[in-house]
SELO-42469 format. One line per 5 residues: number of its first residue (from 1); their letters; for each residue x, y, z of C-alpha. Coordinates in steps of 0.05 Angstrom, whole numbers, plus 5000, padded with zeros to 4 digits. Each point is the difference from the previous one (the first is absolute). Example, Ala and Ser with C-alpha at 12.3 -4.5 7.8 and 13.67 -1.06 7.14 Angstrom:
# residues 2
1 = AS = 5246 4910 5156 | 5027 5069 4987;
# end
This chain:
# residues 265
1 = XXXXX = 5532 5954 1083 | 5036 4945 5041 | 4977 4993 5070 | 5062 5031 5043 | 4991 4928 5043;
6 = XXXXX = 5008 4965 4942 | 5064 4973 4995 | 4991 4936 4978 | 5045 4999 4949 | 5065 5027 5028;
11 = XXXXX = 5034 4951 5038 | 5039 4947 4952 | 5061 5017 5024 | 5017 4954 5069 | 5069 5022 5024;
16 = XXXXX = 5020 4932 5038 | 5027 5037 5074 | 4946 5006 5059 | 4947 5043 5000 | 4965 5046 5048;
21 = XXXXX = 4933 4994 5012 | 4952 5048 5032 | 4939 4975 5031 | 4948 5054 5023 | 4967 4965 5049;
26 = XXXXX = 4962 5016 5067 | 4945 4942 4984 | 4993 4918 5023 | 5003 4997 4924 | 5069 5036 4999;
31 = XXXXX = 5024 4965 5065 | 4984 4928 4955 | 5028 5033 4932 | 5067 5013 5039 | 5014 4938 5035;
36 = XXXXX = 4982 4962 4931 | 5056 5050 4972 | 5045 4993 5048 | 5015 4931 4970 | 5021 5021 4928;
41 = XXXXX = 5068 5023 4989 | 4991 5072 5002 | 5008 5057 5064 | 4935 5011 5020 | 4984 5073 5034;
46 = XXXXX = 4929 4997 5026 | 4970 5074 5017 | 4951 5030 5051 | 4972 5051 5030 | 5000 4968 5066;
51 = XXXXX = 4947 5041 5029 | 4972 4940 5027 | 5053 4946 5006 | 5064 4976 4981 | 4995 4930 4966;
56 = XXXXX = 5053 4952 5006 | 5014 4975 4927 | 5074 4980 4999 | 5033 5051 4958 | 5004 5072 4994;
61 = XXXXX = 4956 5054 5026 | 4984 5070 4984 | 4945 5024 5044 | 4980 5081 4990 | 4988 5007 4928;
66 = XXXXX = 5048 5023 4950 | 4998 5073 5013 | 5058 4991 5045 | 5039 4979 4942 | 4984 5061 4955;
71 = XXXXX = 4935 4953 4979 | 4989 4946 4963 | 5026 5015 4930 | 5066 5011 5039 | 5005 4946 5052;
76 = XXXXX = 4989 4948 4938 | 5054 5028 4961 | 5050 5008 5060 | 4989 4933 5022 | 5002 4969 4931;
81 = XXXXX = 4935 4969 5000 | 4984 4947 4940 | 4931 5004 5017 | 4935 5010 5040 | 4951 4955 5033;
86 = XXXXX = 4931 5039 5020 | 4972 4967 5056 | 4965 5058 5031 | 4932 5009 5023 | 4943 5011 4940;
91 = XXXXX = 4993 5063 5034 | 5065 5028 4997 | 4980 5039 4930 | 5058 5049 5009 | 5061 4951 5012;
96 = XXXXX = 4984 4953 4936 | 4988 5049 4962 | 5064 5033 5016 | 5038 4928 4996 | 4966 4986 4935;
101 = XXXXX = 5033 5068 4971 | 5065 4996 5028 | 5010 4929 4973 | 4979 5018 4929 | 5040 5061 5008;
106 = XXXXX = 5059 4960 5016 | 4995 4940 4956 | 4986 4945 5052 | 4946 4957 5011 | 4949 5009 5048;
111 = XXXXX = 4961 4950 5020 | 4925 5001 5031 | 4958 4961 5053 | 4936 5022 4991 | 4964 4961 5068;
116 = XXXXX = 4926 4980 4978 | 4943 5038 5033 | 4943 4971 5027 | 4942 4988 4965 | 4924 5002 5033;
121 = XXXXX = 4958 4935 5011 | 4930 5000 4991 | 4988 5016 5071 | 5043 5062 5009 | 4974 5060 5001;
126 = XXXXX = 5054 5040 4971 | 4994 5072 4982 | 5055 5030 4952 | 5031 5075 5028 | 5050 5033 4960;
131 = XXXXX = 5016 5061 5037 | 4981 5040 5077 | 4939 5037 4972 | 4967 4939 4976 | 5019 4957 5061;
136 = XXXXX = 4978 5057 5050 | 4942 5001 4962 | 4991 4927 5004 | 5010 4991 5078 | 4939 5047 5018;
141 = XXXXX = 4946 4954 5042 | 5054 4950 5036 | 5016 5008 5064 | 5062 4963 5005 | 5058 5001 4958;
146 = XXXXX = 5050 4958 4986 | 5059 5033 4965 | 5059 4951 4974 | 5022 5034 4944 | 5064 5025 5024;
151 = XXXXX = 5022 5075 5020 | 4932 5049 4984 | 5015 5070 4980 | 4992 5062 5053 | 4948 5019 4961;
156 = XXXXX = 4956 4933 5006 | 5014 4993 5068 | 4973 5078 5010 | 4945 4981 4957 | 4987 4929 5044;
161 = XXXXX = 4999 5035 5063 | 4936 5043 4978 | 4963 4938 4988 | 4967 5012 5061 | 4973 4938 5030;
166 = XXXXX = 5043 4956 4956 | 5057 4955 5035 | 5068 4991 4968 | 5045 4943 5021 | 5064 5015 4957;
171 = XXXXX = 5061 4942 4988 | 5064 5006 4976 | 5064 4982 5013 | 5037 5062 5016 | 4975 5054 5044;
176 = XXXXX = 4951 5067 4967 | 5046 5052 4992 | 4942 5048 5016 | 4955 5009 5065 | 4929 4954 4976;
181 = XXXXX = 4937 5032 5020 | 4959 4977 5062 | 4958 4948 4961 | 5059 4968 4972 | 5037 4935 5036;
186 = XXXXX = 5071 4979 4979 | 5025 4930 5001 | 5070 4976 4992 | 5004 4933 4957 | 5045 4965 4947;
191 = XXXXX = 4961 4941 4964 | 4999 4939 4983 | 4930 5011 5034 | 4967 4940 5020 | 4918 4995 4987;
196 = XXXXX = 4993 4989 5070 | 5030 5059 5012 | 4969 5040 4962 | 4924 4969 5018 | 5026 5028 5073;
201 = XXXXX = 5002 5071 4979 | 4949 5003 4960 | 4959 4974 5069 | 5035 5042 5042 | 4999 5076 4964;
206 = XXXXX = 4920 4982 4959 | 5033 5005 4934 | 4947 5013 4949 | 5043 5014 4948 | 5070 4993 4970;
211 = XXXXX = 5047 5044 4954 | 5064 4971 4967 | 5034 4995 4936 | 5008 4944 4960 | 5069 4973 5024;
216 = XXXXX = 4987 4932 4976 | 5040 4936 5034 | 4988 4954 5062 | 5026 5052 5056 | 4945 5050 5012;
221 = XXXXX = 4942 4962 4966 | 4968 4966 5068 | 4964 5072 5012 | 4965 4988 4931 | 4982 4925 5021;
226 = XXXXX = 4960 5033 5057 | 4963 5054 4959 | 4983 4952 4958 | 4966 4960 5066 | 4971 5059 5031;
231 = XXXXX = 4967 5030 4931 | 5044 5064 5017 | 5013 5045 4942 | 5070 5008 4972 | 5018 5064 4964;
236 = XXXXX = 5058 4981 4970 | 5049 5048 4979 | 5035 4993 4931 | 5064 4992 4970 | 5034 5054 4969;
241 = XXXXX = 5019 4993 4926 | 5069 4989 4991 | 5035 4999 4929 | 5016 4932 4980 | 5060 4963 4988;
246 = XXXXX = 5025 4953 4951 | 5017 4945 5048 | 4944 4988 5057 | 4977 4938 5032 | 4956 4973 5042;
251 = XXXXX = 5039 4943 5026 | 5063 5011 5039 | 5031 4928 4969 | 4987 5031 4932 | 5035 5067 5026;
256 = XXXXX = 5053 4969 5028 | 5009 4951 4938 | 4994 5055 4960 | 5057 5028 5033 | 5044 4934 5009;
261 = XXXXX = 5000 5007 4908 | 5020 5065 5005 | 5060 4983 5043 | 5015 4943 4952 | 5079 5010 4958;
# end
């Protein structure tokens, strides 16, 4: 059965006028993907949710999501789109799969940065948590937390506040949508974090331990430079599974080049 991402095969034909490209962004890697872009000769339409900010990436915006347009599967066709660059975050399960269906769907390639995640040294101590249960189950004992793993559910915040004793500092870059419980602290940030930084928080709210997913790159790394320093424990939350694709890289040059053949006469 072919994979429905697969769609390796279906592209031979080049008409020679511009294209449209879509760029789902809302990542430094999406921010560097477009202004690479931006360069070829194609129209470039670079997409966020803009929840957090609007980038400045010298072409086209759409910031909201595509459910304004009728969704994706429509906005692509109304706008004729030649194809799709994923540049969102490894986390965003439910938009690349999406893209990767509506792309096969309508015959166009879709193309993949898949951002490296970090990888343990020797002197982490890293513990691997996969859903709520096991990382409720897994922050019994500390007595300060340090949440940067994005938006938590109601129910793990409900679930945090009847830690007792426990501590929660909680960081993200746009404000809870819920009320957090009494033992929970909320702090408004937007990395690049500096180590610095992050040593000063650590000091400052007794971190003894440290929950986040495994975003990989440079930005928000500095607050696993310190666990590693202070012997804290990181239980690091996992990436989702998300169907692959025939065209997925590692390397935005080899993304981009990949790109630059396909506009090619």
């Amino acid at each position: 059965m072919m994979n429905p991402c697969d769609s390796s095969a279906k592209y031979n034909d080049r008409p020679a006028e511009k294209k449209n490209i879509l760029l789902l962004g809302g990542t430094a890697d999406g921010r560097k993907l477009a202004e690479a872009i931006n360069h070829l000769d194609v129209h470039l339409i670079y997409s966020v949710a803009g929840l957090v900010r609007l980038p400045s990436v010298g072409c086209e915006s759409v910031v909201g999501g595509f459910t304004q347009f009728g969704g994706l599967h429509s906005y692509i066709k109304n706008r004729n789109i030649s194809g799709v660059i994923d540049a969102t975050h490894p986390y965003a399960k439910r938009m690349s799969e999406t893209a990767c269906s509506v792309t096969s769907a309508l015959n166009i390639p879709y193309w993949r940065f898949c951002r490296l995640p970090w990888q343990p040294s020797e002197k982490d101590n890293w513990i691997d948590i996969t859903d709520e249960t096991e990382l409720l189950k897994n922050l019994a004992g500390y007595n300060s937390v340090f949440l940067t793993a994005g938006q938590i559910s109601h129910s793990l915040t409900t679930d945090l506040g009847a830690m007792g004793h426990q501590q929660q500092l909680l960081r993200t870059a746009v404000e809870p949508s819920m009320q957090l419980p009494d033992s929970m602290t909320w702090l408004k940030a937007i990395g690049p974090f500096s180590v610095e930084g992050e040593q000063a928080i650590f000091k400052k709210f007794n971190i003894d331990v440290l929950v986040s997913k495994n975003s990989g790159g440079h930005s928000t790394s500095a607050k696993l430079t310190v666990a590693r320093e202070k012997a804290i424990p990181v239980l690091m939350i996992q990436r989702p599974f998300i169907s692959p694709a025939a065209f997925e890289f590692t390397s935005r040059t080899e993304l981009v080049g990949a790109v630059m053949n396909y506009l090619k006469p």
